[in-house]
N, C-alpha and C positions, 0 to 999 in steps of 0.2 A: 504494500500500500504506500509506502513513506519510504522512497528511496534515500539509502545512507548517504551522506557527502559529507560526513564529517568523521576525526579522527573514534568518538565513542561507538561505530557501527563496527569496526575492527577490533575494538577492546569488546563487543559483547561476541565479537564471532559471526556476523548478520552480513548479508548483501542488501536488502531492505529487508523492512519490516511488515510481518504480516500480526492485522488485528489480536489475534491472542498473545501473541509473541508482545506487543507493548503491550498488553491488558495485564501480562505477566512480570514485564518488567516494571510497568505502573506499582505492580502490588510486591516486588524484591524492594522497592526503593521507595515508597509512601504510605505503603499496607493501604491503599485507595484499590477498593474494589467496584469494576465496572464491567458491565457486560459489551460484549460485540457490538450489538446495534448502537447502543449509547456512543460510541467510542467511535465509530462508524459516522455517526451523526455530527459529533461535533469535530471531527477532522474534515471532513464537507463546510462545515458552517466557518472552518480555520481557510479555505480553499485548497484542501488536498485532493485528490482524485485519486482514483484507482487506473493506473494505463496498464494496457495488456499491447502486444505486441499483434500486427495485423499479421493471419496465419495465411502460410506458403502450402500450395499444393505440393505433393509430393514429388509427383513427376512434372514439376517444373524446368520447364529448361531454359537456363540462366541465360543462353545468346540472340534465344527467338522473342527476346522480350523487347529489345531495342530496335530490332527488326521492326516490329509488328508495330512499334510508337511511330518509325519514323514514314511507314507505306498507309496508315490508318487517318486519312484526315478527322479532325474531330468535329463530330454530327452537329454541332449547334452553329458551326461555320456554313455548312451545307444548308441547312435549313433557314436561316436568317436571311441568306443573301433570296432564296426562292421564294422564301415570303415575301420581302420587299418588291419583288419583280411582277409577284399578282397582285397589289396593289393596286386601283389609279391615282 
């Protein structure tokens, strides 16, 4: 949830932080007991987010991708100039 950038993410042993994981270090270090959702709640209301990584097909292939950006015009270029042309 709470990616590390700082040197305490290395002293606890973390790459980030997931919700229990600081629910737990919350309560090693202020005996302050909270649940998930709570915790959840107010790292939103701090502006934290939750990022996941956008997932890769498996049999992607890494050369036909450039390919296919650079021979693909993109359809709203198509469509705008056509519209404009049935216009009067």
């Amino acid at each position: 949830m709470v990616r590390c950038r700082s040197h305490n993410c290395a002293a606890h042993g973390v790459v980030r932080w997931r919700l229990i994981d600081l629910a737990q270090w919350l309560w090693d270090e202020f005996a302050i007991t909270i649940s998930k959702q709570t915790l959840r709640r107010e790292l939103r209301a701090l502006g934290y987010r939750k990022l996941s990584a956008r997932p890769r097909h498996h049999a992607q292939d890494a050369e036909a991708i450039p390919a296919f950006k650079k021979t693909s015009p993109p359809s709203w270029r198509r469509s705008g100039r056509a519209s404009r042309a049935a216009r009067p």
